[in-house]
Structures are given as structure tokens and as C-alpha cells.
C-alpha positions as CSV (number, residue, x, y, z in Angstrom):
1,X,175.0,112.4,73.0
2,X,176.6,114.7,70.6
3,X,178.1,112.1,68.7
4,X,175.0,110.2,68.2
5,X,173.3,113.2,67.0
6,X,176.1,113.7,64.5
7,X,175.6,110.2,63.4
8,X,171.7,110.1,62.9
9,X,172.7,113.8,60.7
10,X,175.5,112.4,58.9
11,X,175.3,108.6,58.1
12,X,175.3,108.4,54.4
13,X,171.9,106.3,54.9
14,X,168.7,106.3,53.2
15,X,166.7,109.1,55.4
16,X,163.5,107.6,57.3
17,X,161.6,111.0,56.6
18,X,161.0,111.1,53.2
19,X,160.5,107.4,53.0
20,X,157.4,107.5,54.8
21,X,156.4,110.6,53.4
22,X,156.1,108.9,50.2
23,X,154.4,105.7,51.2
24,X,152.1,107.2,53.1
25,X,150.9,109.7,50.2
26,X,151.1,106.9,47.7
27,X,148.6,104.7,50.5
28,X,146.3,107.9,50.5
29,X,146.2,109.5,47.0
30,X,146.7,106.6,44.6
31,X,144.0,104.4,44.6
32,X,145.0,100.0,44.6
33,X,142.1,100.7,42.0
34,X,143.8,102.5,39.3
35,X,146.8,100.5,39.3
36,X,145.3,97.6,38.5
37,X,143.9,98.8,36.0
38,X,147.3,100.6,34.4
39,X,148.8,96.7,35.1
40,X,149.2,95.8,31.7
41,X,149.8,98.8,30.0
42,X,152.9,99.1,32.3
43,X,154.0,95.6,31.3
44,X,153.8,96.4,27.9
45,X,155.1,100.0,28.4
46,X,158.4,98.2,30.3
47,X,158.9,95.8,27.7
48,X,159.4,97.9,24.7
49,X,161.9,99.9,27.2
50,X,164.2,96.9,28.8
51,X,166.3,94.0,27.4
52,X,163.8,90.9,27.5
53,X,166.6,88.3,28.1
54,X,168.4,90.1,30.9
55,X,164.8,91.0,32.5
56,X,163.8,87.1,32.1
57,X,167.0,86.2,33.5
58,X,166.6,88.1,36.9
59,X,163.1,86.8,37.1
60,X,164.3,83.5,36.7
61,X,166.7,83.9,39.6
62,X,164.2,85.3,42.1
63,X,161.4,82.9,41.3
64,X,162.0,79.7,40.1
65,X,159.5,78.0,42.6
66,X,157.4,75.1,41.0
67,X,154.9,74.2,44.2
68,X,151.5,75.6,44.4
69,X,150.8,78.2,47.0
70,X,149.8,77.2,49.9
71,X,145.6,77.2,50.4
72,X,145.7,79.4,53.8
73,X,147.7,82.1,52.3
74,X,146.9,85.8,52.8
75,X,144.2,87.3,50.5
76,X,145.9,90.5,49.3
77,X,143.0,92.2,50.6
78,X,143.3,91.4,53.9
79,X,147.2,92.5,54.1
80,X,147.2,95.0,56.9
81,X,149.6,96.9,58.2
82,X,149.3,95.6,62.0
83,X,151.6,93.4,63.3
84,X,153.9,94.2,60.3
85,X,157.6,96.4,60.3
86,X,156.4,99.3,57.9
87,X,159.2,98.7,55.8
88,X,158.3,95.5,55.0
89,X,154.9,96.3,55.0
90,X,154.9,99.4,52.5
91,X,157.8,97.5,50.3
92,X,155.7,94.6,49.7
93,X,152.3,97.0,49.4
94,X,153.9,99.0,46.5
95,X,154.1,95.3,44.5
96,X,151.6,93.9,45.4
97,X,149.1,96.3,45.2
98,X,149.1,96.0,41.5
99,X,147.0,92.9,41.7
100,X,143.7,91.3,42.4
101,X,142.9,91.8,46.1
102,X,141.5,87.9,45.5
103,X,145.2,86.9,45.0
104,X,146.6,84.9,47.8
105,X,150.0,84.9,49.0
106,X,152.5,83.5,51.9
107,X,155.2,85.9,52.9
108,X,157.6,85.6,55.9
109,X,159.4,89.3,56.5
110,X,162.6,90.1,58.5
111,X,166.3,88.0,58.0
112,X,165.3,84.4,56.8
113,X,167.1,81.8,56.0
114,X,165.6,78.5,56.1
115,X,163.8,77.7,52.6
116,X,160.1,77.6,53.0
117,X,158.2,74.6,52.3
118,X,155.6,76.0,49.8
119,X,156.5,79.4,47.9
120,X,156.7,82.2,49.7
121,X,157.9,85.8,49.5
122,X,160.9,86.5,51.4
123,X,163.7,89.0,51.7
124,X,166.8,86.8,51.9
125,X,166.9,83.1,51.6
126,X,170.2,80.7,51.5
127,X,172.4,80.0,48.8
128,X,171.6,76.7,47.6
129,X,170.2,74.5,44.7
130,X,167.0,73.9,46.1
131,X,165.5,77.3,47.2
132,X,163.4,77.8,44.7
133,X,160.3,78.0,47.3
134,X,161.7,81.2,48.8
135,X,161.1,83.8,46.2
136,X,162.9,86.9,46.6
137,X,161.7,90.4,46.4
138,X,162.9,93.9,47.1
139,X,162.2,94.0,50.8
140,X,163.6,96.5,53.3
141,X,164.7,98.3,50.5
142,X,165.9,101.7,52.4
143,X,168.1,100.0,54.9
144,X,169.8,97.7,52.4
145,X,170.1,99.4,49.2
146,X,172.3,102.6,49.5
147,X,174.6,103.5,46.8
148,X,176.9,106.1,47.9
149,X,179.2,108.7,45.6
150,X,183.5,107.8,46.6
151,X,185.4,110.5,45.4
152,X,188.3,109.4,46.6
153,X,190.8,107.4,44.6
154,X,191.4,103.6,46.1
155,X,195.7,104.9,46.7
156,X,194.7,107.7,48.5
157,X,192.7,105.8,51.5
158,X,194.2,104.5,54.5
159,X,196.1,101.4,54.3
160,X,193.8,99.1,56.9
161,X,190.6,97.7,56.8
162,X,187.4,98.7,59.2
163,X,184.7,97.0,61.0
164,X,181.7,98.4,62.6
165,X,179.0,96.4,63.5
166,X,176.8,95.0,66.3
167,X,178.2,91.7,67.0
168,X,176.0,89.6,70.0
169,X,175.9,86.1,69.4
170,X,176.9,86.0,65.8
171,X,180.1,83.5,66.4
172,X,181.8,85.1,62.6
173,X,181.8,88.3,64.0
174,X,182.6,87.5,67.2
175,X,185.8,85.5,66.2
176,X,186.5,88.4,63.8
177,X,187.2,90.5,66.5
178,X,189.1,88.1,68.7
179,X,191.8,87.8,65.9
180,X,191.9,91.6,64.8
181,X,190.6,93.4,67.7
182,X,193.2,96.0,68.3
183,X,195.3,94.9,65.1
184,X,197.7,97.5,63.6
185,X,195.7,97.1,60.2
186,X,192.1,96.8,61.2
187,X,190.4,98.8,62.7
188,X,187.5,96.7,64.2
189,X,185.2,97.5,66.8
190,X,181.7,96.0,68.0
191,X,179.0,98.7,68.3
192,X,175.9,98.4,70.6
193,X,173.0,101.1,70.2
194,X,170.1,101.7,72.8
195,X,167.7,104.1,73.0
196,X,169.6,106.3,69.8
197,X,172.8,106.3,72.2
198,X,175.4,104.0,72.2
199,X,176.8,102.6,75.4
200,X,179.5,100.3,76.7
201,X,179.1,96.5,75.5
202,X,178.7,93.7,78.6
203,X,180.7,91.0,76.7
204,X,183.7,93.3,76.8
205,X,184.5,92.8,73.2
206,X,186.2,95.8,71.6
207,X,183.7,98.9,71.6
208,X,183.5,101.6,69.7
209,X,180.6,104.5,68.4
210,X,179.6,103.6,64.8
211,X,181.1,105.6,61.9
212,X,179.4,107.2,59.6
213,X,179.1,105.4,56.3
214,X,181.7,107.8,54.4
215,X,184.0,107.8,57.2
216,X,184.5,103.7,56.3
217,X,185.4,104.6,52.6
218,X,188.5,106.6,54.3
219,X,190.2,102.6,54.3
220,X,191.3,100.6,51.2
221,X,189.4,97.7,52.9
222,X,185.7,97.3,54.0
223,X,184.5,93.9,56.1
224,X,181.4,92.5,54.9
225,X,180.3,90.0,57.5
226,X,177.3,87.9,57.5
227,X,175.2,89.3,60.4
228,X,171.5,87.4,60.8
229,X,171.6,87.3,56.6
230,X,173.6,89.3,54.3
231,X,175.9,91.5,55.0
232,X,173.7,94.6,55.0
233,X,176.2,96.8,54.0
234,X,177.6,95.0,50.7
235,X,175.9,97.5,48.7
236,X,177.4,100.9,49.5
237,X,180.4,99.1,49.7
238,X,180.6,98.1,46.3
239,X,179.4,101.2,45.2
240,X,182.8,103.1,46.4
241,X,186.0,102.8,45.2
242,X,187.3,100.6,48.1
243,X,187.1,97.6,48.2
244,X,184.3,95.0,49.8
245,X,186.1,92.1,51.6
246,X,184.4,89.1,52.6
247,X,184.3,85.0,52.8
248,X,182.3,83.4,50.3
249,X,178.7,84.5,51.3
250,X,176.0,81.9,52.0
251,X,173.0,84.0,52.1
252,X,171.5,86.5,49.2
253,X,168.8,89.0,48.8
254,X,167.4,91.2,45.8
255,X,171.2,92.1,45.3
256,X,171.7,88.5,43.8
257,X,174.2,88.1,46.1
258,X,175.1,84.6,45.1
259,X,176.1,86.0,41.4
260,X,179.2,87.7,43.1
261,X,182.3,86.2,41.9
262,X,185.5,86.2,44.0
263,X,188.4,88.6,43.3
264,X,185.9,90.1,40.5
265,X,183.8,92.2,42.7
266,X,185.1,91.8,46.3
267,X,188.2,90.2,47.9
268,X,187.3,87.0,49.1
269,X,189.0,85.4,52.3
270,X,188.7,82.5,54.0
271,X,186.1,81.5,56.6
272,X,188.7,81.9,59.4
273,X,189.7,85.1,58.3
274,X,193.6,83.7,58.3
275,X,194.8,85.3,55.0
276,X,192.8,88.8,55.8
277,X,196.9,90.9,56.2
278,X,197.9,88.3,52.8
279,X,195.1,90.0,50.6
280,X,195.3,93.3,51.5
281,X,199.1,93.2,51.4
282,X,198.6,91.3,47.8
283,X,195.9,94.6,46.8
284,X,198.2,97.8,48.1
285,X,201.2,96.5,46.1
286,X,198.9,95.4,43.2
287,X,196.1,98.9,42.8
288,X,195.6,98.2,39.6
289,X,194.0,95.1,40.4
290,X,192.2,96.3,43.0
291,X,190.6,99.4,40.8
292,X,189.2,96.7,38.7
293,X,187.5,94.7,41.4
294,X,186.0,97.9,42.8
295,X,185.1,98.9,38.8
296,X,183.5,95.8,38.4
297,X,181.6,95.8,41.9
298,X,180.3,99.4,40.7
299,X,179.4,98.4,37.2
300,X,177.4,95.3,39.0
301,X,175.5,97.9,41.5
302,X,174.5,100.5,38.7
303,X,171.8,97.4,37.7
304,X,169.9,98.4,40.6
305,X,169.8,102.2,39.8
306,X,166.8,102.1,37.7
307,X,163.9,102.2,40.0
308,X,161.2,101.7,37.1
309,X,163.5,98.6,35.7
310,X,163.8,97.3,39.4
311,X,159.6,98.2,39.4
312,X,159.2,96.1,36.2
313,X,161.3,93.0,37.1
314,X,159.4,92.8,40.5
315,X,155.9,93.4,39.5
316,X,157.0,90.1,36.7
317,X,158.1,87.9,40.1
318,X,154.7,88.4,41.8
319,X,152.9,88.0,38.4
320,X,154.9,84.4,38.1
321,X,154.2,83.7,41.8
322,X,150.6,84.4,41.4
323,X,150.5,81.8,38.6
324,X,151.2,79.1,40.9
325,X,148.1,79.7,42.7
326,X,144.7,78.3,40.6
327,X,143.3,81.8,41.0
């Protein structure tokens, strides 16, 4: 028990508190009224403030959808809270809010993969050359985008690479652990919560309690596996100074995910996992090569920093995906 509590105190993750705190008074004291009404001067505002080709550009990437919206999709004014996670809920409300209540839109939450068959708003969608019907926005935003501040130089963290992460039927993770579980270099363990306490996994795969985010930046080498969608915790990772290490991902989210380049901005490995000891051997004899992948993964991070930029682009992605519909 006194572990767990630690853990809740001491994560490095995005408090729940203050989240809600602010949705909720933002639900109760700003009115969908008056920002429809500040709309365009907000565009304009924006546009004098940001670089118009790289804003275009990462409106391009998250909606490039050329269907029309789907006829029985959701009036914005009947979006309700009900049957919806709040995150999702309150991360989609502070977009779409902005807009008509008479706009209609089609939005699937939690980890999706497969591409939708009219546009629709979605957290995560494949990487592919036809997913142009799942339209990205900032979704879950607290759980998946935490940057956190690494003091501590890349030579000065332990020589191995960590693992933490709830495994079940996810056969990536699971073979992970078959190959490193208990490896002199990894340190990889499958963690299972219930209730806010963490208890012993049936499976009998290697255990352990999670660690706190900073206690993973203590290793040269961070896993990034794939879980239902993205790796969730890519982010912090590549906002540290050790290094993200991961096969080539398949999925991607707001974090543009499939814009990462190999040996750029994380270590990629193989699918298997069977050069994992190569590349990190390869990185501790070679740190100044692996200070510029983490300076590179850092420098690709800070885009996301500016939460009025990050505002702008998305309110421009619903404004495009509105146009598909003939309201």
C-alpha cells in the first residue's frame, strides 16, 4: 500500500486534480456563446503569430480526408458528456465548442486503429497511405502528452534499458519479456494494477510495481512498445536525455508519430527485438551519437509546448473537417 501511495504522489504524470478543475470551470464560466463569437478573431490573431507553412503542413497531416461526413453524425449540440471517458469528452469539448452547435460530426474515442469509412475524429489511427478518413486530434491529452525536465547527463545513467508496462494479451510485449525477462541489461517487468494497488500477475510473467516516471530516466535506454496504439509513453521519453528505443511504429497520434525517423530521434530495433544488447552496446561506446538522437527527440517534442499554437492548429483541423459536411 505504501508503495502505491508513493507512486500516485510521485509519478512525473499529468495530475488528475487540476485537470478537471479547469474543464469544469471552463464548462461553467465560459459561455460555447462567446467563443464562437471570438472564432475568427482568434484565427486571425494566430496567424499573424505562427509560421503559415509549418501550421498548414500539420493540418495537412492530421486531416487530409476527402469524403463527406457521414449524414447521422452527432450535432455538436447534442454532444453530451454521458456515456463518454471525460478526457475524451472535455478534450474534444474545448475544440469543438468553438463552432456552430448545427455542425455535425462522427468521432470514435479510446485506442483505434482501423481507418474509419467516412471521416471521423479519432485519437490514433494506423500508419498508412490511405487513412485520410481518420482525422487526428489532441485527444487524451493529459495521459499522453507529458514532457518531463532530465537533468541528468545520458553517461551518467545506468548502463541497461527498462520496461514497465501492463502486458495481457499484447503478443510484442509479451515476447519482449520472454527474451529479456530477468536479462542482466534489462530491466523488464510486467505490471498489473487493481483497485490503485498492484498485485501479483496470473500469467506468471515477470512482475513488478511500476516506477515512477523519473525513476525510468535513471537508464541509458527506455522501451517504447506498442500497447493497444502508440506507445503512450514516447513522449516523456523523448523529452529526457535518454534515449527512446523502439521498432518501427505502426500506429500514430497528435504526436505525428509516423514523422519519427530512425536513429534520428529514437533507436530503432527490429520487430523481434534480436539486435536490442547490439544497439545499446553500439550507443554506450558511441555517446556522442546518442546525445544527438536524444537532442533531436527533444528539439522534435518542444513543437508541442505551445499550448495556443497546439489550440490554433486544432481549431484549423475541425474548421477543414467541418467543410466536408454541406453545412
Amino acid at each position: 500500500m505504501r508503495s502505491s501511495i508513493k507512486y500516485l504522489l510521485h509519478s512525473g504524470k499529468n495530475p488528475v486534480f487540476p485537470y478537471y478543475l479547469n474543464a469544469y470551470a471552463h464548462e461553467l464560466f465560459v459561455p460555447d456563446s462567446l467563443l464562437r463569437k471570438r472564432l475568427q478573431r482568434e484565427l486571425e490573431v494566430c496567424a499573424g503569430l505562427y509560421d503559415a507553412a509549418y501550421i498548414a503542413d500539420r493540418v495537412n497531416y492530421y486531416c487530409h480526408a476527402t469524403g463527406n461526413i457521414a449524414s447521422d453524425a452527432t450535432r455538436i449540440g447534442d454532444f453530451h458528456k454521458k456515456g463518454h471517458s471525460s478526457f475524451y469528452y472535455f478534450d474534444s469539448r474545448e475544440i469543438v465548442r468553438w463552432f456552430n452547435p448545427d455542425f455535425r460530426w462522427k468521432y470514435l474515442f479510446g485506442d483505434i486503429r482501423e481507418i474509419p469509412d467516412t471521416p471521423t475524429i479519432v485519437k490514433s489511427r494506423n500508419i498508412c497511405e490511405d487513412n485520410g478518413n481518420a482525422v487526428l486530434l489532441k485527444l487524451n491529452k493529459s495521459r499522453h502528452f507529458i514532457f518531463l525536465n532530465d537533468k541528468k547527463d545520458f553517461c551518467d545513467k545506468k548502463d541497461a534499458a527498462v520496461f514497465r508496462g501492463q502486458v495481457g494479451t499484447r503478443e510484442n510485449r509479451i515476447r519482449f519479456l520472454e527474451m529479456f525477462g530477468g536479462h542482466p541489461r534489462v530491466d523488464a517487468a510486467n505490471t498489473v494494477a487493481k483497485g490503485g494497488i498492484f498485485s501479483g500477475n496470473p500469467d506468471g510473467k515477470a512482475t513488478s510495481p511500476r516506477l515512477s516516471l523519473f525513476e525510468h530516466l535513471d537508464y541509458k535506454y527506455v522501451m517504447a512498445l506498442e500497447g493497444n496504439d502508440v506507445a503512450s509513453n514516447l513522449k516523456w521519453v523523448m523529452s529526457s536525455n535518454s534515449l527512446a528505443v523502439m521498432p518501427r511504429p505502426t500506429c500514430e497520434t497528435w504526436f505525428m508519430e509516423g514523422r519519427l525517423i530512425p536513429n534520428v530521434h529514437y533507436v530503432e530495433i527490429r520487430d523481434d527485438f534480436a539486435d536490442l544488447i547490439e544497439k545499446m552496446d553500439h550507443y554506450t561506446a558511441h555517446p556522442d551519437e546518442a546525445k544527438a538522437i536524444a537532442h533531436n527527440a527533444n528539439l522534435f517534442v518542444d513543437q508541442f509546448r505551445d499550448k495556443r499554437r497546439e489550440r490554433y492548429i486544432a481549431l484549423l483541423v475541425m474548421q477543414r473537417y467541418f467543410s466536408l459536411s454541406d453545412k
